[in-house]
mmCIF file as Biopython writes it, N, C-alpha, C and O atoms, coordinates in Angstrom:
data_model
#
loop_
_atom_site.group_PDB
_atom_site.id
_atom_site.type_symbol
_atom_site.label_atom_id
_atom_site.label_alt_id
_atom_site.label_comp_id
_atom_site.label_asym_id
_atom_site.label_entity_id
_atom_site.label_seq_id
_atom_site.pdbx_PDB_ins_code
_atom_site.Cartn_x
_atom_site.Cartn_y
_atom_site.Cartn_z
_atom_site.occupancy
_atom_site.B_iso_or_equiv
_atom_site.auth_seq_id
_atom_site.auth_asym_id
_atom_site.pdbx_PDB_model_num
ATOM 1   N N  . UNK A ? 1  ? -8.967  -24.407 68.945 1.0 0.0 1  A 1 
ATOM 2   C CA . UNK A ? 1  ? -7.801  -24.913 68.264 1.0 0.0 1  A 1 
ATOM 3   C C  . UNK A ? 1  ? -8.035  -26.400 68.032 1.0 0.0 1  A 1 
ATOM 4   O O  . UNK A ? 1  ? -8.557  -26.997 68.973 1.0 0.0 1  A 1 
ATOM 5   N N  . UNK A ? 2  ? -7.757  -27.054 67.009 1.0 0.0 2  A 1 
ATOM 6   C CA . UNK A ? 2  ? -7.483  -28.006 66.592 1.0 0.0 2  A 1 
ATOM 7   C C  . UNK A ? 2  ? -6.929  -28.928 65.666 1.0 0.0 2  A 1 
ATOM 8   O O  . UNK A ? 2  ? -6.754  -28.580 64.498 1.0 0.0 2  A 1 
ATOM 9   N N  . UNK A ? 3  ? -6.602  -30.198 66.106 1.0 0.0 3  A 1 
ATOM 10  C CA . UNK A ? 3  ? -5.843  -30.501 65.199 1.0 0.0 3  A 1 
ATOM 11  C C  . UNK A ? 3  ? -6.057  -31.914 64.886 1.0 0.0 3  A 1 
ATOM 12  O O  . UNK A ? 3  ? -6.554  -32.808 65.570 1.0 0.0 3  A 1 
ATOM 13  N N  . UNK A ? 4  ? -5.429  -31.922 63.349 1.0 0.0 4  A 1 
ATOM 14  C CA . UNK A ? 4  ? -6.111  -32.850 62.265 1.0 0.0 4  A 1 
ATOM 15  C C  . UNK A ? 4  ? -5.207  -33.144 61.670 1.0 0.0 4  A 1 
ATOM 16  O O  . UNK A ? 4  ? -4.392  -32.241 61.478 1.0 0.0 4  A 1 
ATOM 17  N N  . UNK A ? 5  ? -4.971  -34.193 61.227 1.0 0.0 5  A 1 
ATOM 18  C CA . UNK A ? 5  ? -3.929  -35.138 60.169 1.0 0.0 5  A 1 
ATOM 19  C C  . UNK A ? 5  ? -4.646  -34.738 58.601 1.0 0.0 5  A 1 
ATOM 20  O O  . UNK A ? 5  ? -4.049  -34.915 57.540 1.0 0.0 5  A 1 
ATOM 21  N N  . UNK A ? 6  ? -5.493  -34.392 58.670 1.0 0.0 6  A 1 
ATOM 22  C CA . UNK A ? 6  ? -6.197  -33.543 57.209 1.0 0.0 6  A 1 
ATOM 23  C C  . UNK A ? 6  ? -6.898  -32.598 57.319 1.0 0.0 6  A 1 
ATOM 24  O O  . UNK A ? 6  ? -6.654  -31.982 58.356 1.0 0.0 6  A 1 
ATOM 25  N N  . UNK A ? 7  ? -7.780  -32.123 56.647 1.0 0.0 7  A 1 
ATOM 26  C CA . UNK A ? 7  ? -8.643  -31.062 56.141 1.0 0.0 7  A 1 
ATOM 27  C C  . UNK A ? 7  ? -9.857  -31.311 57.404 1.0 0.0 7  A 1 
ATOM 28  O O  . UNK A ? 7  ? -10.568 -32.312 57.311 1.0 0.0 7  A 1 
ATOM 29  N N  . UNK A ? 8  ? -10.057 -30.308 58.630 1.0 0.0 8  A 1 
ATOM 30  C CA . UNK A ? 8  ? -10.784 -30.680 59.287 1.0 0.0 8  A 1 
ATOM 31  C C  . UNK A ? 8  ? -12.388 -30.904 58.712 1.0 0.0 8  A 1 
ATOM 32  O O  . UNK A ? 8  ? -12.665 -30.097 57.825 1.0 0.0 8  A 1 
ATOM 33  N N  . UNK A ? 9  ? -13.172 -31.583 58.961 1.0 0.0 9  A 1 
ATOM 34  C CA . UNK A ? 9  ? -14.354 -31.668 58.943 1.0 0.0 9  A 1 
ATOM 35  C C  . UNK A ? 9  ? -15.559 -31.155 60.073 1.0 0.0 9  A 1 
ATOM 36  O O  . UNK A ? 9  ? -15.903 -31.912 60.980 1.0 0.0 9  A 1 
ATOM 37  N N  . UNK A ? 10 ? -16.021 -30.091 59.946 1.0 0.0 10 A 1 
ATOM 38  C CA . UNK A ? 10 ? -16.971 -29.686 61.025 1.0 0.0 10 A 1 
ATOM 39  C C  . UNK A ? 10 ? -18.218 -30.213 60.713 1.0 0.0 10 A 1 
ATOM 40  O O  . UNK A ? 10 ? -18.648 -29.767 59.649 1.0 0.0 10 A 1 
ATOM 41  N N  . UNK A ? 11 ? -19.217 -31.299 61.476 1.0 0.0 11 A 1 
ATOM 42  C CA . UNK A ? 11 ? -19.820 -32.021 61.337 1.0 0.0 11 A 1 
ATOM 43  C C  . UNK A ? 11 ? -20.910 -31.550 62.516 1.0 0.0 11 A 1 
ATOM 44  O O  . UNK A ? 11 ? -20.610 -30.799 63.444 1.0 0.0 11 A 1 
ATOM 45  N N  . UNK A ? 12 ? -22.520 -32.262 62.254 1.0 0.0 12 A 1 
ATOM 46  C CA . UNK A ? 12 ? -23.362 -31.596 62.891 1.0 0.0 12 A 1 
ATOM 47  C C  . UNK A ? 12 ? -23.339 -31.484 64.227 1.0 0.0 12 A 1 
ATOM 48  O O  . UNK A ? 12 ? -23.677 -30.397 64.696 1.0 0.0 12 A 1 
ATOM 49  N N  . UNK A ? 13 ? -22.884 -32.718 65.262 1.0 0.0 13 A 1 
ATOM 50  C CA . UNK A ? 13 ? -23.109 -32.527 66.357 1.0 0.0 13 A 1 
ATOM 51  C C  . UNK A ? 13 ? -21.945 -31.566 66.883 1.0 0.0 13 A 1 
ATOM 52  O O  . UNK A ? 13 ? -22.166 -31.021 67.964 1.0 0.0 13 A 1 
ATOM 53  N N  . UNK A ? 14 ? -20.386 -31.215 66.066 1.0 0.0 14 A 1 
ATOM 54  C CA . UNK A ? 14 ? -19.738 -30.125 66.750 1.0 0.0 14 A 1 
ATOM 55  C C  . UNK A ? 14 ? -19.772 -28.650 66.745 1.0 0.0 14 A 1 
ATOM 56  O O  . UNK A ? 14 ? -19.217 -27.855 67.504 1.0 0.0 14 A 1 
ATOM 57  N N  . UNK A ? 15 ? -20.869 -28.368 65.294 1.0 0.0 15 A 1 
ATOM 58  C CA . UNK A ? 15 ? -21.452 -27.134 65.113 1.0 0.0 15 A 1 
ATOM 59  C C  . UNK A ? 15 ? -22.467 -27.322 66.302 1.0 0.0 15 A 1 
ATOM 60  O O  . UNK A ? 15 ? -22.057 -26.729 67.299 1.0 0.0 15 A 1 
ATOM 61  N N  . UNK A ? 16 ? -23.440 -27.845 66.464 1.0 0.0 16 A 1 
ATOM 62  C CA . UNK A ? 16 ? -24.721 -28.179 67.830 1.0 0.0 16 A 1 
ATOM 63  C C  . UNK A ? 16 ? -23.857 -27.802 68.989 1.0 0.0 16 A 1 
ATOM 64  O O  . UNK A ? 16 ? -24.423 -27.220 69.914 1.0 0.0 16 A 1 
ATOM 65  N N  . UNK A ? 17 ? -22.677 -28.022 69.080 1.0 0.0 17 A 1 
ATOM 66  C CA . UNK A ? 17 ? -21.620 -27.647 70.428 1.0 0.0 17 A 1 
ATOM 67  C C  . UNK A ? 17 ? -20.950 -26.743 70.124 1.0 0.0 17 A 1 
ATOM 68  O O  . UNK A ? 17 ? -20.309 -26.382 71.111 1.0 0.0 17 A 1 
ATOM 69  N N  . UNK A ? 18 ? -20.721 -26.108 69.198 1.0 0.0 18 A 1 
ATOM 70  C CA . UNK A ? 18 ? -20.493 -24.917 69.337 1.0 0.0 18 A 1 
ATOM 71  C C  . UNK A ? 18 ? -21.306 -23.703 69.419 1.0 0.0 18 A 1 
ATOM 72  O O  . UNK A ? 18 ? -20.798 -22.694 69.908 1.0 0.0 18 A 1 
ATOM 73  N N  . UNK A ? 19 ? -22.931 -23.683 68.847 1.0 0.0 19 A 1 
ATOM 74  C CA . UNK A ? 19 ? -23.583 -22.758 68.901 1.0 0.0 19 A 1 
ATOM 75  C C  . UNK A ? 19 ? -23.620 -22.880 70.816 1.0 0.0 19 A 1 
ATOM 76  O O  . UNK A ? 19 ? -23.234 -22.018 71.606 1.0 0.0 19 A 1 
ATOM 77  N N  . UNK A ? 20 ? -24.006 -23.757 71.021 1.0 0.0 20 A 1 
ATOM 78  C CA . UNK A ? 20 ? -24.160 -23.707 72.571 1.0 0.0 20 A 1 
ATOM 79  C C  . UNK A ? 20 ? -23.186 -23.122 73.451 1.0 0.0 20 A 1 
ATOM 80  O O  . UNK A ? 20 ? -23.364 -22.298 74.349 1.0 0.0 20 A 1 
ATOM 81  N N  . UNK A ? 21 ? -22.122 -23.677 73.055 1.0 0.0 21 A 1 
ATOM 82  C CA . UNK A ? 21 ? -20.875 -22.875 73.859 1.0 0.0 21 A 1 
ATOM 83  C C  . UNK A ? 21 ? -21.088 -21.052 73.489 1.0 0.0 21 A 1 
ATOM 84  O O  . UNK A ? 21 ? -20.738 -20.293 74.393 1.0 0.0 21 A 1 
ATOM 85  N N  . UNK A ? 22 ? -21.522 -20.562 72.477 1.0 0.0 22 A 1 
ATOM 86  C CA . UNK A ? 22 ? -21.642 -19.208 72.259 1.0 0.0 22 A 1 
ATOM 87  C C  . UNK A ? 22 ? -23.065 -18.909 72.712 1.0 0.0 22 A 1 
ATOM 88  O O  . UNK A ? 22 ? -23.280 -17.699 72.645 1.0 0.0 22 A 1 
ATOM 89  N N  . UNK A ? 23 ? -23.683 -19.324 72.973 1.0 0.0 23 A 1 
ATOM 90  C CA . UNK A ? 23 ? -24.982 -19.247 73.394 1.0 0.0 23 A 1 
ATOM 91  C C  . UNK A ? 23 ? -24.773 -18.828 75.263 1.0 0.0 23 A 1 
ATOM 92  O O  . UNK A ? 23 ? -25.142 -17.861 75.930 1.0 0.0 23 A 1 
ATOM 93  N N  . UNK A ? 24 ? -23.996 -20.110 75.608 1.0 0.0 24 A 1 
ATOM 94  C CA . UNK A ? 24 ? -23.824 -20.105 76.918 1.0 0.0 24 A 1 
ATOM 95  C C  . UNK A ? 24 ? -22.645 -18.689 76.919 1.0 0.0 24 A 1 
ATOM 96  O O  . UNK A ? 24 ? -22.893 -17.928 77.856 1.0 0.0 24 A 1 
ATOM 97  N N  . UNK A ? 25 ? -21.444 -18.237 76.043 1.0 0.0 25 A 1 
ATOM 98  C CA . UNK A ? 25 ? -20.933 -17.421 76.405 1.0 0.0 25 A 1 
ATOM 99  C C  . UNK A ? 25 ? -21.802 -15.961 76.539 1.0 0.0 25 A 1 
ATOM 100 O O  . UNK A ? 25 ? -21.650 -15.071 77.376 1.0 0.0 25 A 1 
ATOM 101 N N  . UNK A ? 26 ? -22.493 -16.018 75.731 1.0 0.0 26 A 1 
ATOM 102 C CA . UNK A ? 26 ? -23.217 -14.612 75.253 1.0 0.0 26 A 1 
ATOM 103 C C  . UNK A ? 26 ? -24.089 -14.147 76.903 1.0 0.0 26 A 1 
ATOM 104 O O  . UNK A ? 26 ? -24.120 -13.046 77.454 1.0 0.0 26 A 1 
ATOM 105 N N  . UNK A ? 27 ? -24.774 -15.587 77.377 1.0 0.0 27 A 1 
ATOM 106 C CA . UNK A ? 27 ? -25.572 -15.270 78.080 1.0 0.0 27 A 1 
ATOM 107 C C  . UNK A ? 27 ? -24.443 -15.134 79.823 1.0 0.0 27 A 1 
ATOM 108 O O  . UNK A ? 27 ? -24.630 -14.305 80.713 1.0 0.0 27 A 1 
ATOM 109 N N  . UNK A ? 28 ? -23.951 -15.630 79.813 1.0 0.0 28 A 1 
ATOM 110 C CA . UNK A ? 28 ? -22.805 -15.262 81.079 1.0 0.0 28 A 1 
ATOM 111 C C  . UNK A ? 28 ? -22.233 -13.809 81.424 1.0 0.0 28 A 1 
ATOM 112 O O  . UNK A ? 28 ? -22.167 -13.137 82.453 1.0 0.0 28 A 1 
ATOM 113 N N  . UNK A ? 29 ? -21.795 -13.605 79.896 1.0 0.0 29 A 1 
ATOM 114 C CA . UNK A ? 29 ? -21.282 -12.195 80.042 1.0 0.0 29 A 1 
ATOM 115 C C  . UNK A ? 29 ? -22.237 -10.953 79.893 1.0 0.0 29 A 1 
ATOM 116 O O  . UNK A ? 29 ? -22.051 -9.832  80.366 1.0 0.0 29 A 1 
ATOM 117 N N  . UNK A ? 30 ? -23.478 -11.463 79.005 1.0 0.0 30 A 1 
ATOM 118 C CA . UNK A ? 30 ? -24.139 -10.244 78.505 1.0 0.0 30 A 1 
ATOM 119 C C  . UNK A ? 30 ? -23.803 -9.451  77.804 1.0 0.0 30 A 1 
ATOM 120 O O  . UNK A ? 30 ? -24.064 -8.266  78.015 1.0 0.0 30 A 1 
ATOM 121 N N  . UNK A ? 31 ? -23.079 -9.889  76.694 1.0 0.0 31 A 1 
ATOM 122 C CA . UNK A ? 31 ? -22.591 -9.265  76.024 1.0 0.0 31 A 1 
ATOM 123 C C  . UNK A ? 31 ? -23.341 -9.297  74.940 1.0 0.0 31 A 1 
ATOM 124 O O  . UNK A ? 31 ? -23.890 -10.380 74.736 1.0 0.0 31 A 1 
ATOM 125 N N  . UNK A ? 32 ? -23.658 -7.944  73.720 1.0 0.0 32 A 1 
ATOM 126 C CA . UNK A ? 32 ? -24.421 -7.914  72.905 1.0 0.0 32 A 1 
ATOM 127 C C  . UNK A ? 32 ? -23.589 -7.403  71.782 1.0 0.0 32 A 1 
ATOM 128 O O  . UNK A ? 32 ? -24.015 -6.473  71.096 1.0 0.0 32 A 1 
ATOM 129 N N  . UNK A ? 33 ? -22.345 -7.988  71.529 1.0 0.0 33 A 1 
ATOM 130 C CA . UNK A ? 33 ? -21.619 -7.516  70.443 1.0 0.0 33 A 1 
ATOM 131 C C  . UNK A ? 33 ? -21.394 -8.908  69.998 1.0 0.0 33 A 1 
ATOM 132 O O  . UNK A ? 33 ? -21.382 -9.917  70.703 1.0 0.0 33 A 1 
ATOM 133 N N  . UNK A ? 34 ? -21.197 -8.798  68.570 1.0 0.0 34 A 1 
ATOM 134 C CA . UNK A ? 34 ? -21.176 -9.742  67.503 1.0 0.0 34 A 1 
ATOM 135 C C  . UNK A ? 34 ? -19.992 -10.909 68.391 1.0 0.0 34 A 1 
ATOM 136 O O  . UNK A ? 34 ? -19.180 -10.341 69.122 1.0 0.0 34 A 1 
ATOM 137 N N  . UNK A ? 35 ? -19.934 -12.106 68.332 1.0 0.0 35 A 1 
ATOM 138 C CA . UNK A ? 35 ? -19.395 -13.082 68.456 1.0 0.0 35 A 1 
ATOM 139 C C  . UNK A ? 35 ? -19.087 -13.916 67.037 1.0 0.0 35 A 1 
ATOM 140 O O  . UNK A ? 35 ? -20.017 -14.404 66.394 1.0 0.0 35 A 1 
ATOM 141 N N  . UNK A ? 36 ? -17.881 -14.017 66.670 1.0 0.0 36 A 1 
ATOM 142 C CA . UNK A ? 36 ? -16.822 -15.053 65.827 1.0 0.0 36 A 1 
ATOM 143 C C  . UNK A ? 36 ? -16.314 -15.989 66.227 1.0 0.0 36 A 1 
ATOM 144 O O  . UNK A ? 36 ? -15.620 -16.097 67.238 1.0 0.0 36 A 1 
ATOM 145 N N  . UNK A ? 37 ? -16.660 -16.904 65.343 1.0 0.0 37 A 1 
ATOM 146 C CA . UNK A ? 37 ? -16.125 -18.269 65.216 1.0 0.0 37 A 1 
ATOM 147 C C  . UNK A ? 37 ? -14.664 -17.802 64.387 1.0 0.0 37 A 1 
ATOM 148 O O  . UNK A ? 37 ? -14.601 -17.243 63.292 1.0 0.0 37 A 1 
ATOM 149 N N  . UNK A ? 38 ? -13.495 -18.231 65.304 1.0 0.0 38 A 1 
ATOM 150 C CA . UNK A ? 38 ? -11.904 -18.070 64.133 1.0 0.0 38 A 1 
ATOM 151 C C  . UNK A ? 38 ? -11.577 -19.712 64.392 1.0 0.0 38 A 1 
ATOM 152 O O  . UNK A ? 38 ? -11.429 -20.104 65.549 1.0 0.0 38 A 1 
ATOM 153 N N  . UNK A ? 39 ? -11.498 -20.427 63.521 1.0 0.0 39 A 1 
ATOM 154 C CA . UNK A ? 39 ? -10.404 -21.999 63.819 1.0 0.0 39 A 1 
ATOM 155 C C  . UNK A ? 39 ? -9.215  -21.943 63.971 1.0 0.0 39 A 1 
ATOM 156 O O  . UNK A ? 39 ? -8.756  -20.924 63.455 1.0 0.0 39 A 1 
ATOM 157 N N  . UNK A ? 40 ? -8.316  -22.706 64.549 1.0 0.0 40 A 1 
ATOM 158 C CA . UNK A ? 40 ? -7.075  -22.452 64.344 1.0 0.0 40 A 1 
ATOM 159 C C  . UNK A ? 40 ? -6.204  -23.579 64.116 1.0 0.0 40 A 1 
ATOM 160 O O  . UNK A ? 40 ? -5.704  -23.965 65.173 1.0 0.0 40 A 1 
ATOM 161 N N  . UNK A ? 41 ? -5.753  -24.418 62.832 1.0 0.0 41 A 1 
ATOM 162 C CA . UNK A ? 41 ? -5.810  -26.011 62.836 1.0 0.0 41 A 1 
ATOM 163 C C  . UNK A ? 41 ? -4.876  -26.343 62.013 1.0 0.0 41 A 1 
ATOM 164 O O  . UNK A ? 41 ? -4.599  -25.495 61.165 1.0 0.0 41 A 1 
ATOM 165 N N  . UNK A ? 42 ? -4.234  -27.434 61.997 1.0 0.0 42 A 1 
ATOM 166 C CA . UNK A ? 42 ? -3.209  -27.836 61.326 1.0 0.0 42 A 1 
ATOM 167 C C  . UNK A ? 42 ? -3.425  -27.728 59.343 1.0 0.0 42 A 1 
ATOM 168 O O  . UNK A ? 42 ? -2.672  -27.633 58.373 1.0 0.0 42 A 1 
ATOM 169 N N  . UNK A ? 43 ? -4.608  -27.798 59.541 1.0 0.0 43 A 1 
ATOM 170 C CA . UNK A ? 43 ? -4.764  -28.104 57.999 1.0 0.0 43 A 1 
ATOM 171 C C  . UNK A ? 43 ? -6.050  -27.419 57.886 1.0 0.0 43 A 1 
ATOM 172 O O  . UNK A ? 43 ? -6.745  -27.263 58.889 1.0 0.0 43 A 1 
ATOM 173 N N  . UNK A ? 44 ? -6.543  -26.854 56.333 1.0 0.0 44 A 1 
ATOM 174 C CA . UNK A ? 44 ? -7.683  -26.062 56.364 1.0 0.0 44 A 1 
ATOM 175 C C  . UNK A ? 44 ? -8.942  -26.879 56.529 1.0 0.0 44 A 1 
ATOM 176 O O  . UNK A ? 44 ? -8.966  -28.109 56.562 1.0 0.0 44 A 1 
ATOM 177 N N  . UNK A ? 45 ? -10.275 -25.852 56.656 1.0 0.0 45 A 1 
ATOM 178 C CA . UNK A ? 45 ? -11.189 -26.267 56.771 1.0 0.0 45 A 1 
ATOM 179 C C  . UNK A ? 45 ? -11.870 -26.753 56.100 1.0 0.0 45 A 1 
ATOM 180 O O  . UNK A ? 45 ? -12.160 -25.971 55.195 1.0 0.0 45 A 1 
ATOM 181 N N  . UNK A ? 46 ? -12.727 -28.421 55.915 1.0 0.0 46 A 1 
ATOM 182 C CA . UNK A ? 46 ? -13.288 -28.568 54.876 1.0 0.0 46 A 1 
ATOM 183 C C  . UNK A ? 46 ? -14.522 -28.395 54.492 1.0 0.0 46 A 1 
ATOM 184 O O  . UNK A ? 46 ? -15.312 -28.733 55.374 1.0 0.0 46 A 1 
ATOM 185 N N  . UNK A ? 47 ? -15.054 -27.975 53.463 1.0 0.0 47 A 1 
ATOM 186 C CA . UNK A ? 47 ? -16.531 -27.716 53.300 1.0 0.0 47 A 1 
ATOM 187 C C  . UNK A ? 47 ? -17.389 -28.208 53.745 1.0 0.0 47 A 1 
ATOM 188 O O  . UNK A ? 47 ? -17.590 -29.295 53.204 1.0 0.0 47 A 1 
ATOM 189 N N  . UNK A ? 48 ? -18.003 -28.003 54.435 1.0 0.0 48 A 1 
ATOM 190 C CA . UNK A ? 48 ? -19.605 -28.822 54.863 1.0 0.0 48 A 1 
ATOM 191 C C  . UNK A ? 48 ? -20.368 -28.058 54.588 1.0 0.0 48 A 1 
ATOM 192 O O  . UNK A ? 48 ? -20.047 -26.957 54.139 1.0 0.0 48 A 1 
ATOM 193 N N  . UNK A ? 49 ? -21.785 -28.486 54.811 1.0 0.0 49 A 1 
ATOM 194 C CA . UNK A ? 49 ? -22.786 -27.443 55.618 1.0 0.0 49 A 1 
ATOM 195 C C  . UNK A ? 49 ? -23.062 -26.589 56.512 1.0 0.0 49 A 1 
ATOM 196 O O  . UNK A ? 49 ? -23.859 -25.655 56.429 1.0 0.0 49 A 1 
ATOM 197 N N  . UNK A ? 50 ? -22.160 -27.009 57.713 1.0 0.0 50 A 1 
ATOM 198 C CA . UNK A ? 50 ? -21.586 -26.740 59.057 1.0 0.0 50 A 1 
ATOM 199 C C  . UNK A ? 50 ? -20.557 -25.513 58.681 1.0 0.0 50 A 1 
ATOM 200 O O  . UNK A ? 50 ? -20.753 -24.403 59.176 1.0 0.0 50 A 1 
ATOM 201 N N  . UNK A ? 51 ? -19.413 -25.758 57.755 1.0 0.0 51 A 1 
ATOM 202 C CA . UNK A ? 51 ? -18.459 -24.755 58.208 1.0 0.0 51 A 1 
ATOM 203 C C  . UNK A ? 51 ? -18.413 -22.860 57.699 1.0 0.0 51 A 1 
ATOM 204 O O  . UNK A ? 51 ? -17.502 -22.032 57.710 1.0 0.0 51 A 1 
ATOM 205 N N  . UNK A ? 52 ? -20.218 -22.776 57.202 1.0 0.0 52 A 1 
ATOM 206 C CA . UNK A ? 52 ? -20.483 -21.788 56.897 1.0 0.0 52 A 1 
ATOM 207 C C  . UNK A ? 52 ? -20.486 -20.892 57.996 1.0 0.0 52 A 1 
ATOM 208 O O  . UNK A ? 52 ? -20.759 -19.745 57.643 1.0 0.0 52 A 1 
ATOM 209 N N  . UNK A ? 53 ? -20.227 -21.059 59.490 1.0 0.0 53 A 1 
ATOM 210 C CA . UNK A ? 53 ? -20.508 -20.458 60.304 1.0 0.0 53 A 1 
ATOM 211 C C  . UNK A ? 53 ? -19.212 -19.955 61.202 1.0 0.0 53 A 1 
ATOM 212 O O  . UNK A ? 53 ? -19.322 -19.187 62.158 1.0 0.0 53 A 1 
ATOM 213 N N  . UNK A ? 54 ? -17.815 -20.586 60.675 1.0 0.0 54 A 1 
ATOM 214 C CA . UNK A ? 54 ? -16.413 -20.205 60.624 1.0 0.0 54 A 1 
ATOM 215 C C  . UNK A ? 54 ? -16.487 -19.117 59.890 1.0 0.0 54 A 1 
ATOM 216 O O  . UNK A ? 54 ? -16.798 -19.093 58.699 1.0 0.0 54 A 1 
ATOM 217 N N  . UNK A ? 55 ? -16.078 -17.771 60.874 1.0 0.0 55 A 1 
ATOM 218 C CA . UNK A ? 55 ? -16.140 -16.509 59.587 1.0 0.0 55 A 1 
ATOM 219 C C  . UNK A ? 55 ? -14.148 -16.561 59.034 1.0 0.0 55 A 1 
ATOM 220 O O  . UNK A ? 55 ? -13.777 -16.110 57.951 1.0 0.0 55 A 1 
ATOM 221 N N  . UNK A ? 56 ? -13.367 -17.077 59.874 1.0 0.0 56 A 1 
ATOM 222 C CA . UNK A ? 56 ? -12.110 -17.035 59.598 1.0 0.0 56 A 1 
ATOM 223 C C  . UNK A ? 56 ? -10.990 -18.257 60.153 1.0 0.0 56 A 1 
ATOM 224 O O  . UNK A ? 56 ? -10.777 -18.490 61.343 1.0 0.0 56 A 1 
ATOM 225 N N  . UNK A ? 57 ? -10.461 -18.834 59.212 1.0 0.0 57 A 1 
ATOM 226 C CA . UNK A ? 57 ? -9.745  -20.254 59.373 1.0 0.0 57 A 1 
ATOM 227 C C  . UNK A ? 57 ? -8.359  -19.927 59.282 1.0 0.0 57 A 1 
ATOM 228 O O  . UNK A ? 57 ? -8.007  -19.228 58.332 1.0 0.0 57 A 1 
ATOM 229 N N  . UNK A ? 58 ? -7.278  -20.424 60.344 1.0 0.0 58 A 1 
ATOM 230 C CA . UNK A ? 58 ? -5.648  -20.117 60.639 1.0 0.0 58 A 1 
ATOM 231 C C  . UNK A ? 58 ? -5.341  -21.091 60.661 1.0 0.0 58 A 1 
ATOM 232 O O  . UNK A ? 58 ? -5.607  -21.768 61.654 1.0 0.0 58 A 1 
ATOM 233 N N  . UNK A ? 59 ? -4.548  -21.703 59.453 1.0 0.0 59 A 1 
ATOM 234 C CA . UNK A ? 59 ? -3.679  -22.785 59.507 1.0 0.0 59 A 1 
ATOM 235 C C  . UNK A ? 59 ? -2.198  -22.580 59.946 1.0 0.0 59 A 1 
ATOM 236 O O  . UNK A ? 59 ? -1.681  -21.463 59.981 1.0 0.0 59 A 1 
ATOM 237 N N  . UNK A ? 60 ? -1.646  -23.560 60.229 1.0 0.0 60 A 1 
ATOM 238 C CA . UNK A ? 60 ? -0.024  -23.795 61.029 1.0 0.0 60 A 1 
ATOM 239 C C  . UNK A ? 60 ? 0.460   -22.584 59.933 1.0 0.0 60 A 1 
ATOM 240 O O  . UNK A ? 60 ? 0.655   -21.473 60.426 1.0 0.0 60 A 1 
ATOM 241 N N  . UNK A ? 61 ? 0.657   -22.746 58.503 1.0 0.0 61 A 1 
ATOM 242 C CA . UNK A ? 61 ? 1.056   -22.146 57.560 1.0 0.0 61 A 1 
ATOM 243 C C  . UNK A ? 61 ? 0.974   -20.598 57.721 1.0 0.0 61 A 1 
ATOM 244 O O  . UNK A ? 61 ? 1.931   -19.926 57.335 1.0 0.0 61 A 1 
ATOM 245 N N  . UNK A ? 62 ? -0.281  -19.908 58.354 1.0 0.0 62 A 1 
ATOM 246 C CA . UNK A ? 62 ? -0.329  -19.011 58.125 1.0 0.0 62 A 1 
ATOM 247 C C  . UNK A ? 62 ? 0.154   -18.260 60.004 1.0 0.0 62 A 1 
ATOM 248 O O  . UNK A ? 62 ? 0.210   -17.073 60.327 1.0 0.0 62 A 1 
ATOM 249 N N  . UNK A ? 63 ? 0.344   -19.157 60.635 1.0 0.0 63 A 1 
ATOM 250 C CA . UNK A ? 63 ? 0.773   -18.836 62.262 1.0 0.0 63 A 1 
ATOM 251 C C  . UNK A ? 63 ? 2.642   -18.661 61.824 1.0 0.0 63 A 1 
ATOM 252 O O  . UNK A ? 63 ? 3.308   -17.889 62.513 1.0 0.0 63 A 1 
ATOM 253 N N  . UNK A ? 64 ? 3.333   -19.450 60.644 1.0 0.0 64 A 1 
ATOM 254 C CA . UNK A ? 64 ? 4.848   -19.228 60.849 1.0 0.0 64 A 1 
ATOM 255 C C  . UNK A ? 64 ? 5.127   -18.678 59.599 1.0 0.0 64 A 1 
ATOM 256 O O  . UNK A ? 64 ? 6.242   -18.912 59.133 1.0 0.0 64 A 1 
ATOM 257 N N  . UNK A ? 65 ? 4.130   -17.809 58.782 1.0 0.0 65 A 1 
ATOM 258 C CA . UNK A ? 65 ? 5.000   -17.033 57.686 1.0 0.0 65 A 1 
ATOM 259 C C  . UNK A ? 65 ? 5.765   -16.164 58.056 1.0 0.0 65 A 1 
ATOM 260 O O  . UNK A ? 65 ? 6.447   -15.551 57.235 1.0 0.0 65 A 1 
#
């Protein structure tokens, strides 16, 4: 979850921390089923290079329809 006064920006070193955090989850549990990235953030996600790896983005908007 996070939150942003604009359009978040996922930038290299927080994609680098997130593969790791799924890296480290995968290998804890042993689990061999697909793992998703979902955001969940005040405002949508903005394009990078990086945010190709968000398969699904939840803005405030779409938590109180």
């Amino acid at each position: 979850m996070k939150y942003s006064r604009k359009p978040y920006e996922l930038k290299q070193n927080y994609y680098e921390k997130l593969i790791e955090r799924r890296e480290l989850f995968r290998s804890k549990t042993k689990t061999n089923k697909a793992l998703q990235f979902v955001f969940v953030t005040t405002y949508p996600l903005k394009r990078t290079p990086y945010s190709d790896m968000i398969q699904q983005v939840l803005t405030a908007d779409d938590l109180f329809e």
